[in-house]
N, C-alpha and C positions, 0 to 999 in steps of 0.2 A: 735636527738630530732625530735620529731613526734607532730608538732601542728595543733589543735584541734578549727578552726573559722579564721580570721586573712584574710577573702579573698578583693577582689577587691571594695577600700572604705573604708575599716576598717582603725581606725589612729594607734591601739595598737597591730596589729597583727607585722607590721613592727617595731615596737618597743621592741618587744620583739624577735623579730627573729637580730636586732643591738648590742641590749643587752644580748644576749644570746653568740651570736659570737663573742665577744669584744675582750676575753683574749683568744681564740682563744681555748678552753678547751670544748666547746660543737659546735656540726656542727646541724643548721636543714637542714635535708635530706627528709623528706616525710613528708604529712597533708593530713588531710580532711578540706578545706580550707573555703569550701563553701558547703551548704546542696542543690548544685544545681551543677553540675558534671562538665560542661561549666565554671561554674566559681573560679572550684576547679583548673583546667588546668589555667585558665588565671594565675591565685593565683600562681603557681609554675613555669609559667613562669616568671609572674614579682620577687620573690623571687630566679632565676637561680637556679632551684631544680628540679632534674627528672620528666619530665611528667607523666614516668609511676608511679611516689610513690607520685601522684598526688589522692588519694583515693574519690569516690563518696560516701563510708561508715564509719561509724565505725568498724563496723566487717569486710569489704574489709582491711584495711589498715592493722588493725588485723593480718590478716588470713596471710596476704602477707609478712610482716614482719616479723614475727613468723619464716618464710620458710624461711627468709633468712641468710648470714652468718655474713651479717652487717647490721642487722634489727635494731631497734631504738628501743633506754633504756629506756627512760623515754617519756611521753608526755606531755607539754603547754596544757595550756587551755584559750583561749581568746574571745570565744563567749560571747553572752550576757545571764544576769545574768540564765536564765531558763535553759539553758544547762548543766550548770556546773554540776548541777547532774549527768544526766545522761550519759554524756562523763564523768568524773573520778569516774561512776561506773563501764564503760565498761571499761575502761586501768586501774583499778581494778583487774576489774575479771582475764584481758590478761595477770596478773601481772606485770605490769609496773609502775614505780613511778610517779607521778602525781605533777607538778606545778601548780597551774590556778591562775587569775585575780583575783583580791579582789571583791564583798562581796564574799564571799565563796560559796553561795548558793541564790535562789531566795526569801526563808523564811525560818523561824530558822526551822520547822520541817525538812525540806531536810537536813537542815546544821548537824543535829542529826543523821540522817539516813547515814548522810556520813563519820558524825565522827565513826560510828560504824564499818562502811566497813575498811576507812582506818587503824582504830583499830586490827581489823582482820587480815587485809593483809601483818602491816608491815612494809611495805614501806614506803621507803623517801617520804612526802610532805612538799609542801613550796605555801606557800601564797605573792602574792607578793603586797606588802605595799610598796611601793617604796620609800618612803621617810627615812624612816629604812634603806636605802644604804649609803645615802648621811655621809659622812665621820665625818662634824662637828656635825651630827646628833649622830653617837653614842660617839661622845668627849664630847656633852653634858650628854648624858646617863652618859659616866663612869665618870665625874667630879659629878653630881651629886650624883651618887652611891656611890662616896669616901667620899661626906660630904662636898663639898665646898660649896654650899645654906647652912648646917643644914639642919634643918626641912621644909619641903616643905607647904608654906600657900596657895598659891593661884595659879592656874593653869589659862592662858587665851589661847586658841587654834580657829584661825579662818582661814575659807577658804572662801573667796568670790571669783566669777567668774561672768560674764555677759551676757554667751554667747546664755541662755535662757530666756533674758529678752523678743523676742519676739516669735515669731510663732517659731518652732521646725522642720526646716526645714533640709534634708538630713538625711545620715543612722546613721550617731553617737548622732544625736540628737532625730530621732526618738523613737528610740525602748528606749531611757531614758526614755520618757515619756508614757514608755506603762507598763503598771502591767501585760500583759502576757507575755513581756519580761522579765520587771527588779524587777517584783518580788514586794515583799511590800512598798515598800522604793524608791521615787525618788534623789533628792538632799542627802538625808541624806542617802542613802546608795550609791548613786555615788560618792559624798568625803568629808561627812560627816564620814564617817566609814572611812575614811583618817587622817582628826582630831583626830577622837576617837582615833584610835591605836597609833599616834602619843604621841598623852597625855603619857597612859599607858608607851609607849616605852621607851620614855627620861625620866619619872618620876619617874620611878618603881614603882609609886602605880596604885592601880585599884580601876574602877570607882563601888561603891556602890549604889548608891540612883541617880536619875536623875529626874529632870523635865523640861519636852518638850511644844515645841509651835510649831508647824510646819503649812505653811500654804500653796496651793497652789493660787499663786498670780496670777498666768497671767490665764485669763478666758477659762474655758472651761478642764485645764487641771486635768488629773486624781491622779496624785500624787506630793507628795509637791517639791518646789522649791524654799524656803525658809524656815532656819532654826533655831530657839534658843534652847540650853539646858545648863539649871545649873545644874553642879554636884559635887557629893560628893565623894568626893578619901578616899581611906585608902592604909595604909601601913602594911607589915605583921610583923612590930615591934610595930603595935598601933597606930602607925601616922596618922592624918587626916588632909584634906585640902580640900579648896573650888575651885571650877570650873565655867566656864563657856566656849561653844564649840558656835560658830558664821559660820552656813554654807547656802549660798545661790548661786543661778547661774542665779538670776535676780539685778544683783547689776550694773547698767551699766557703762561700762568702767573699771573695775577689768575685771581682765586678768587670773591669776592663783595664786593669793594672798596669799596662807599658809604662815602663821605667827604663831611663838608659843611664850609664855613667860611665865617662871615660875619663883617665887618670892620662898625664902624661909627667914629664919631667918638671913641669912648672906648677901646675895645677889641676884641678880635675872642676867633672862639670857633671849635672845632674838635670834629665829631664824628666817629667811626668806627663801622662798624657791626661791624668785625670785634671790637673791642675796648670793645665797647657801652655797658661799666660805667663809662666816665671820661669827663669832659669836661673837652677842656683852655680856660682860659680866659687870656687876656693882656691888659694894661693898658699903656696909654700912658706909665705913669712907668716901666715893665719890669717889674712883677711878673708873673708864670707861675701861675698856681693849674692845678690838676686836680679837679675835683668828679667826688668816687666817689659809686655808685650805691650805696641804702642808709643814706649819712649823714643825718646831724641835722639839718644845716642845709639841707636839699631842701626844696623850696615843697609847698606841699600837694598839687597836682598831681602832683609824682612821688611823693610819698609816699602815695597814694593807691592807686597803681598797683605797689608795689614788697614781694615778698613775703617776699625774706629780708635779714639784715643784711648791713649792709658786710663786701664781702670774700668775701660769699659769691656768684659770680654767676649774673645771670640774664639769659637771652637771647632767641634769636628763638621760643621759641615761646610765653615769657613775655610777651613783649611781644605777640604776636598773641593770645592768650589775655587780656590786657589791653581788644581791643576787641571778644570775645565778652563780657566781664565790664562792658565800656559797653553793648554791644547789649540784656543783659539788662535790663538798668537801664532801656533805652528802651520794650523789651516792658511794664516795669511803670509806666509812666507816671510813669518818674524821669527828671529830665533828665540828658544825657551829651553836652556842647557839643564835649568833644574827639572823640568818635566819626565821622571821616568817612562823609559823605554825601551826596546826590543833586547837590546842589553842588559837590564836593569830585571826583566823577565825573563831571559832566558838560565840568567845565573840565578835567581831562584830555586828557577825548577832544577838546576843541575844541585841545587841546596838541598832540597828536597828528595831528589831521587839517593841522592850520596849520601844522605843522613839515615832514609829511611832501610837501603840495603849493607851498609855498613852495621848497622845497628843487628839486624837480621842475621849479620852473618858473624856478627861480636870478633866485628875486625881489627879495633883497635884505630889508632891515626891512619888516616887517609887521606890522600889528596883531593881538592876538591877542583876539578875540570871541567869546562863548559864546552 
């Protein structure tokens, strides 16, 4: 693996270089780590990775790879959101398969423009949504895909954090709040677009119609930082159902809050991500169950994904390591249908772009189009 940002500072470069090594089925070996060469070397020493495949380019890391006999398959992408283009154009073009960071792109035109390359080229890509690893996360998907809700009414998805309630201080907080970094979408495309996928993921329907409220609250900044949208699901059997997505990172004292609950005709279901190993489940005649992570009775899908027994937990880096352990699978021409991708990123960013100008222009429902 060849990743692409991740240098000295960054919280997600090392988290996807844990989660990538987990099962022991992908090695990172080279990066361009840093767009400043000093801190591409620091980057590869602190990650114990050859100096020399420590690259100051794109096209260096390229060229070098290429020439060798155990040059690197694929490449990560972990910069912020303005890059993403143009790094999974160039391991594109170098023919390499391409993982990057969620939102896909800085603004849906790039996200279009990428869907077309990667269209072209081919290749494996995988978006990583990380919540989509978490094991009870797809045990709720396939219980409600078999029908244990019924009919899906009411979708609730919130993510509150607080850790921009004031000044934006340091590198993971800065370039959040910069639109030449992160592109259209502050909050709601840092993990709001985490929600959003969320929704779709566990519920199998897709969002249709949305309306946004998005504000930036703390003075002076350029993009929002709190977020409301109600939305409108449908199902590709005719099914409809109401929403609402709750995403802010001025909520003080939330920490990393993801909460989903969906209600259907039969029952409703509740997940946490703080508390990731349970899902609590309720039934119309009053039963309460809890499904622990690790039990017997988990569908294959989570059992698939789930490394140690009940009781023993596992968490976010397990689950992200979950969709290095599907990407693999993809590189070897194994199928891995839960692995988010080009799809799964493209209506994102169409989430993001249509939430953030609707909002703007206090439009009311609108449809939401990829």
């Amino acid at each position: 693996m060849g990743m692409i940002g991740g240098g000295p500072g960054a919280f997600i470069g090392p988290v996807h270089r844990y989660a990538a090594e987990m099962d022991r089925e992908i090695e990172l070996v080279a990066g361009v780590f840093s767009s400043d060469a000093g801190r591409s070397l620091a980057a590869a020493d602190a990650y114990r990775t050859d100096p020399a495949r420590a690259y100051p380019t794109l096209e260096a890391m390229f060229a070098a790879e290429r020439a060798r006999p155990d040059g690197i398959d694929f490449v990560t992408i972990v910069s912020p959101n303005h890059h993403h283009l143009p790094a999974a154009r160039a391991a594109l073009a170098a023919g390499l398969p391409v993982m990057t960071d969620k939102p896909l792109t800085a603004t849906l035109a790039q996200a279009h423009e990428l869907a077309g390359l990667v269209r072209a080229a081919g290749l494996p890509f995988g978006v990583t949504y990380t919540y989509s690893g978490y094991p009870l996360v797809r045990e709720a998907r396939a219980r409600i895909a078999a029908g244990a809700l019924g009919a899906i009414r009411k979708i609730v998805v919130e993510y509150p954090q607080g850790w921009l309630a004031g000044e934006a201080v340091g590198k993971q907080a800065e370039w959040r709040v910069d639109p030449a970094r992160a592109g259209l979408g502050g909050c709601i495309g840092d993990i709001g677009v985490h929600a959003f996928h969320l929704a779709e993921f566990i519920s199998g329907l897709k969002v249709t119609h949305l309306l946004a409220d998005l504000g930036a609250v703390v003075p002076g900044r350029a993009l929002d930082d709190d977020c409301t949208v109600l939305l409108r699901f449908a199902g590709a059997d005719g099914s409809a159902a109401r929403g609402v997505l709750l995403a802010s990172q001025i909520e003080v004292g939330e920490r990393n809050g993801l909460r989903i609950r969906l209600y259907g005709e039969k029952g409703g279901l509740t997940w946490r991500q703080e508390t990731p190993n349970a899902l609590e489940w309720a039934t119309l005649d009053g039963r309460h169950e809890i499904v622990h992570a690790g039990g017997g009775l988990l569908g294959p899908d989570a059992l698939a994904r789930t490394r140690t027994p009940a009781g023993h937990p596992e968490g976010y880096l397990e689950a992200f390591a979950n969709l290095y352990r599907d990407f693999a699978a993809k590189l070897r021409g194994e199928p891995a249908p839960l692995l988010p991708g080009l799809d799964d990123g493209l209506r994102g960013m169409a989430f993001i772009a249509t939430a953030v100008e609707a909002s703007r222009a206090g439009a009311g429902w609108v449809p939401l189009t990829v």
